[in-house]
Structure formats: structure tokens, C-alpha cells
VOGU-150544 format. One record per residue (C-alpha): x, y, z. Coordinates in steps of 0.25 Angstrom, whole numbers. Layout:
VOGU-150544
<c1->X | c2->Y | c3->Z>
...
END
This chain:
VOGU-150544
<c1->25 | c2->-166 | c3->37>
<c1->20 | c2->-174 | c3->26>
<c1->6 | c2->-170 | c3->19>
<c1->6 | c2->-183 | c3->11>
<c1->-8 | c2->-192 | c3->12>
<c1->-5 | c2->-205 | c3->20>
<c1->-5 | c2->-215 | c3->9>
<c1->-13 | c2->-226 | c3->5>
<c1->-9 | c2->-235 | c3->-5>
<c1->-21 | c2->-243 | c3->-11>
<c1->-17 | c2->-254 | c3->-20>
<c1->-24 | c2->-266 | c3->-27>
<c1->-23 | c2->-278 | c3->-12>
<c1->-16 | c2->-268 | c3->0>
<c1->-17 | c2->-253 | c3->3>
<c1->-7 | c2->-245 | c3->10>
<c1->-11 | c2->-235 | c3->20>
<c1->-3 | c2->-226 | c3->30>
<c1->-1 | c2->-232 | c3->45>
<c1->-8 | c2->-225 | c3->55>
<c1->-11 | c2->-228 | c3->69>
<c1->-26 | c2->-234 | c3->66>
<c1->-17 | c2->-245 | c3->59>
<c1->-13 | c2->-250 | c3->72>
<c1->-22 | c2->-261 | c3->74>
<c1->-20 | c2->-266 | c3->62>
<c1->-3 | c2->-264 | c3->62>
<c1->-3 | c2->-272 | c3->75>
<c1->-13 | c2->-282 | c3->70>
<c1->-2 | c2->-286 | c3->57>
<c1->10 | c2->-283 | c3->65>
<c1->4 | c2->-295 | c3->75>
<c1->0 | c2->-306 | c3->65>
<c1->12 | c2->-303 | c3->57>
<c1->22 | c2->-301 | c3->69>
<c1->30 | c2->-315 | c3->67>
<c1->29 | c2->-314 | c3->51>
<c1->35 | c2->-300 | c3->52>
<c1->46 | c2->-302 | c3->61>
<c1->57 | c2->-308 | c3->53>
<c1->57 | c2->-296 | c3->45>
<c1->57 | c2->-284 | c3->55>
<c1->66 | c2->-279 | c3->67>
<c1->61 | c2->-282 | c3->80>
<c1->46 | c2->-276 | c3->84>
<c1->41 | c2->-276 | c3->98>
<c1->25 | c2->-283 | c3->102>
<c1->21 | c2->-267 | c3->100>
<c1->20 | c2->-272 | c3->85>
<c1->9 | c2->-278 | c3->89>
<c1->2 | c2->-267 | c3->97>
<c1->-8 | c2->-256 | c3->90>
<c1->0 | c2->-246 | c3->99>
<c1->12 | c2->-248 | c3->93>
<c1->5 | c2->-246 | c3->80>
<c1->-4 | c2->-237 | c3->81>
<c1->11 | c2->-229 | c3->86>
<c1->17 | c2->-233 | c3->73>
<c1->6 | c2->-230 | c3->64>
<c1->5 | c2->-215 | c3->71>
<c1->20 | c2->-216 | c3->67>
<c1->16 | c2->-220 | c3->54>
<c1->9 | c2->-206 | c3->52>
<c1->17 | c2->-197 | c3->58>
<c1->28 | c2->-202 | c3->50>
<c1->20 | c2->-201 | c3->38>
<c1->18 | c2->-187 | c3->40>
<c1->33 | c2->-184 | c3->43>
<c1->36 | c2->-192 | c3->31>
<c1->45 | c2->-201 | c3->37>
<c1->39 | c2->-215 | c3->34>
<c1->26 | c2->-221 | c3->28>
<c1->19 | c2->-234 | c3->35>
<c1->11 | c2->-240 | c3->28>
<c1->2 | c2->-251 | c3->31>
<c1->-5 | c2->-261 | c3->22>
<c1->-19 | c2->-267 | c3->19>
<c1->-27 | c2->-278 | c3->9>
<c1->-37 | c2->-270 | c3->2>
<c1->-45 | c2->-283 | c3->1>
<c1->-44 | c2->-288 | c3->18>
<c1->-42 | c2->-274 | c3->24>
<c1->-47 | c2->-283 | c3->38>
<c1->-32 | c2->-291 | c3->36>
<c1->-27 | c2->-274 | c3->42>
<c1->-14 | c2->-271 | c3->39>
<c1->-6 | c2->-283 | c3->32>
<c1->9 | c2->-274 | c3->30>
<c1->16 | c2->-263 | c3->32>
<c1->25 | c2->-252 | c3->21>
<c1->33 | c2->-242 | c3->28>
<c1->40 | c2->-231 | c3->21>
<c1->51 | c2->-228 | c3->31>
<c1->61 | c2->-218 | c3->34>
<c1->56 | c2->-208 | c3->22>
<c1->68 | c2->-198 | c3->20>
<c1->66 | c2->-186 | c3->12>
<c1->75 | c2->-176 | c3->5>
<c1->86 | c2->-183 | c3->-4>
<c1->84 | c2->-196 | c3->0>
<c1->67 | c2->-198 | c3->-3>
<c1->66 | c2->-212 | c3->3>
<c1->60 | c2->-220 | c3->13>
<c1->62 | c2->-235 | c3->17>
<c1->52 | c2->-245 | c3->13>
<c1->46 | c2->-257 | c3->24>
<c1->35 | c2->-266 | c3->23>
<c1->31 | c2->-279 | c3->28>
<c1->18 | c2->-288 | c3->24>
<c1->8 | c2->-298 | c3->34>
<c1->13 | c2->-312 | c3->31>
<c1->-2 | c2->-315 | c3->25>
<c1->0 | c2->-305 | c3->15>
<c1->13 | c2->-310 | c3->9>
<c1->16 | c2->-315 | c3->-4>
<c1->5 | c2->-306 | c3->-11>
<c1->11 | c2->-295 | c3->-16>
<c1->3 | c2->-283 | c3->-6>
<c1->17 | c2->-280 | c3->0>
<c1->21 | c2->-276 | c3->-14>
<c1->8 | c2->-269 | c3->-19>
<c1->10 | c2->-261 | c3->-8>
<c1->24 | c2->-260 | c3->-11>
<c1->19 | c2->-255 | c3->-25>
<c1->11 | c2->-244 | c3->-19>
<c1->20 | c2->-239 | c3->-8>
<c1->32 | c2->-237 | c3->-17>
<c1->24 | c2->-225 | c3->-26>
<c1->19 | c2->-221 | c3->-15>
<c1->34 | c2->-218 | c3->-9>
<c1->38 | c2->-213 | c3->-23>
<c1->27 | c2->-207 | c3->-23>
<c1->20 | c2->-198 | c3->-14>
<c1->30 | c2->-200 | c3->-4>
<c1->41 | c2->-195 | c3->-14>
<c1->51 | c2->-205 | c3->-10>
<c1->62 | c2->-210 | c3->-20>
<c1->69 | c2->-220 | c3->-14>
<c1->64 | c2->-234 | c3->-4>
<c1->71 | c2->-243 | c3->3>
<c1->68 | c2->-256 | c3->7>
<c1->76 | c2->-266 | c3->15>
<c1->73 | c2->-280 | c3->19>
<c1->80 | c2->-292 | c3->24>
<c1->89 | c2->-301 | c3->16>
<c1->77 | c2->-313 | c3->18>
<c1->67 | c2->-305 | c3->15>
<c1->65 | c2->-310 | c3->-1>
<c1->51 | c2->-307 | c3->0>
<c1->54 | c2->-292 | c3->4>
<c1->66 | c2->-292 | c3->-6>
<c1->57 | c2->-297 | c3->-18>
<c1->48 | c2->-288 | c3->-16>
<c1->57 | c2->-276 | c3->-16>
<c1->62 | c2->-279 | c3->-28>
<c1->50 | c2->-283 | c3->-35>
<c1->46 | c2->-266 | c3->-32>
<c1->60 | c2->-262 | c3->-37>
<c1->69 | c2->-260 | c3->-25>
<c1->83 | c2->-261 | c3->-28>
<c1->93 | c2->-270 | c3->-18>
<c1->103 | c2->-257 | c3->-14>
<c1->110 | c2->-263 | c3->-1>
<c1->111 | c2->-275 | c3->11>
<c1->112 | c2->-270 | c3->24>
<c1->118 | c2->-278 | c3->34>
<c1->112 | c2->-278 | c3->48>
<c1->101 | c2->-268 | c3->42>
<c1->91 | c2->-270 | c3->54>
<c1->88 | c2->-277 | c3->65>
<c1->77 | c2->-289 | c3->63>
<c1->74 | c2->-302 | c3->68>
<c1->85 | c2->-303 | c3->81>
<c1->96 | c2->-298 | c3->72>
<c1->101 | c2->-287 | c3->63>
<c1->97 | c2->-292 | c3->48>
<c1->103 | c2->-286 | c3->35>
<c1->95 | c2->-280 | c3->24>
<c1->93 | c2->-278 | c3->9>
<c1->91 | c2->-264 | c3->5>
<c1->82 | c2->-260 | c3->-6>
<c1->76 | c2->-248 | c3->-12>
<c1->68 | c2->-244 | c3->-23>
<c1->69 | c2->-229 | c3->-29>
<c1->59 | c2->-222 | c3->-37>
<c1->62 | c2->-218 | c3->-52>
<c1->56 | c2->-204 | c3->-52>
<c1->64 | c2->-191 | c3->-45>
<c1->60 | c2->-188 | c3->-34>
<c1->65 | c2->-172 | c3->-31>
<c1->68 | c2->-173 | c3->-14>
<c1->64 | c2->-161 | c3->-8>
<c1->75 | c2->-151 | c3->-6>
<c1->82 | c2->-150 | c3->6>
END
């Protein structure tokens, strides 16, 4: 089990804070307004998405996984409006360890706060984090071929286009292919022996 601090990322407009299940209010209340903005770009959710129980569930997932160091969800505020609750979600997914030291980055961002750069400041914050105390080497991000505003944004923080994968997952009534991206850190990183 993992002895890190839950992290919270402080930058100069959002802050990043570890998912819990006192989230769930607020995780319901953005998964509701941004419901039809959302959907295009994720697989299918059932109306639990909009339910505090489903994620107050998810967000006692969120620290249990944590603490088995298999994933990190994040969640993210304005500094400046903390009564706007949550406006986005980062997730560092799938954490594998040993030879490999990587996870596999997801995020998305409420419709109003689009355009602004937050999703990038936090970008900014949670990739040194990764690197950083989480000891990661490698991230992976995928996203759809449309997606330009997902795919300029990635390349702006130095992912590198490694792959297309057809019929990658299943989004809006169909199988949809992806782009697959990742950004590696420049520094070693020793994995732990085996």
C-alpha cells in the first residue's frame, strides 16, 4: 500500500485535489449541466452519472485506488469561483509499475471553461507530478481523430503521435478509432527490481 500524500496541485487560476467521496455533490452537479456537452466524446454512461451515489461510489474508488497505486483521479477547481464546484476531471489510469512506470492520462473540461488554457495549466501541473512523485516515465493519451482541440493540446505539452488504432473504443453508438499519443520524461527513472 502506498504511503504518498493525496495530491494537491495549486497553480495560478485551478487547483487539483485527489477525488473523494465528499466530492459527490459536486461530481454529479458537473456531470449534469455537462451531460450533452460531454457526450460526443465518451463511451456510453448510464443516468447514475448524475446521481451523488454513483459518485460518492467512485470517488471511495478514487481513494482506495490511490492507495493500491493503480490510478489517480483528480478533480478540478477555479481558485478565483470555488462556488462554480468542480469544472473537470484528470485521471491517471491503469498505473503499471516494474518495467514498464506508466499510466494513461484522461481528462475532460465543462463547456464554460473552454478556450482558457485551465485544462493545460492543470496539464502543466499533473505531468511533474507523474514524473514526479509518482515516479512515472512514460503517459499515454489517446483521443478521437476529431478531437483537434484535445490533439493541439497534447502536442503543445510535447506528446509525440506513436499510433492509430482502429475501432479503439466504443463512443457515440459506434466503435470509433483513436490517435495514440504519449509523452515520456527525460530523466531515468530506475523501476523497482523485480
Amino acid at each position: 500500500m502506498s504511503q504518498r500524500e493525496p495530491p494537491r496541485l495549486l497553480g495560478p487560476r485551478v487547483f487539483l485535489t485527489l477525488a473523494g467521496p465528499a466530492d459527490s455533490v459536486a461530481l454529479a452537479a458537473f456531470h449534469d449541466r455537462e451531460w450533452d456537452h460531454l457526450g460526443p466524446w465518451m463511451p456510453p454512461r448510464s443516468a447514475a452519472w448524475r446521481t451523488e451515489a454513483h459518485w460518492r461510489r467512485w470517488g471511495a474508488e478514487a481513494v482506495e485506488l490511490f492507495l493500491d497505486d493503480r490510478a489517480v483521479r483528480l478533480v478540478l477547481r477555479l481558485i478565483d469561483r470555488p462556488e462554480a464546484g468542480i469544472v473537470g476531471q484528470l485521471n491517471l489510469n491503469m498505473l503499471a509499475r516494474g518495467a514498464f512506470q506508466a499510466a494513461t492520462l484522461g481528462y475532460h473540461m465543462g463547456a464554460a471553461q473552454q478556450g482558457q488554457g485551465l485544462m493545460r495549466e492543470a496539464l502543466e501541473m499533473a505531468i511533474p507530478y507523474a514524473f514526479g512523485p509518482l515516479g512515472l516515465h512514460r503517459l499515454m493519451a489517446n483521443h478521437l481523430p476529431e478531437n483537434a482541440r484535445s490533439a493541439a493540446l497534447l502536442q503543445r505539452l510535447g506528446f509525440v503521435r506513436e499510433g492509430y488504432a482502429k475501432d479503439y473504443l466504443f463512443i457515440g453508438g459506434a466503435w470509433r478509432d483513436h490517435v495514440l499519443t504519449a509523452l515520456t520524461t527525460p530523466d531515468p527513472v530506475d523501476p523497482p527490481a523485480g
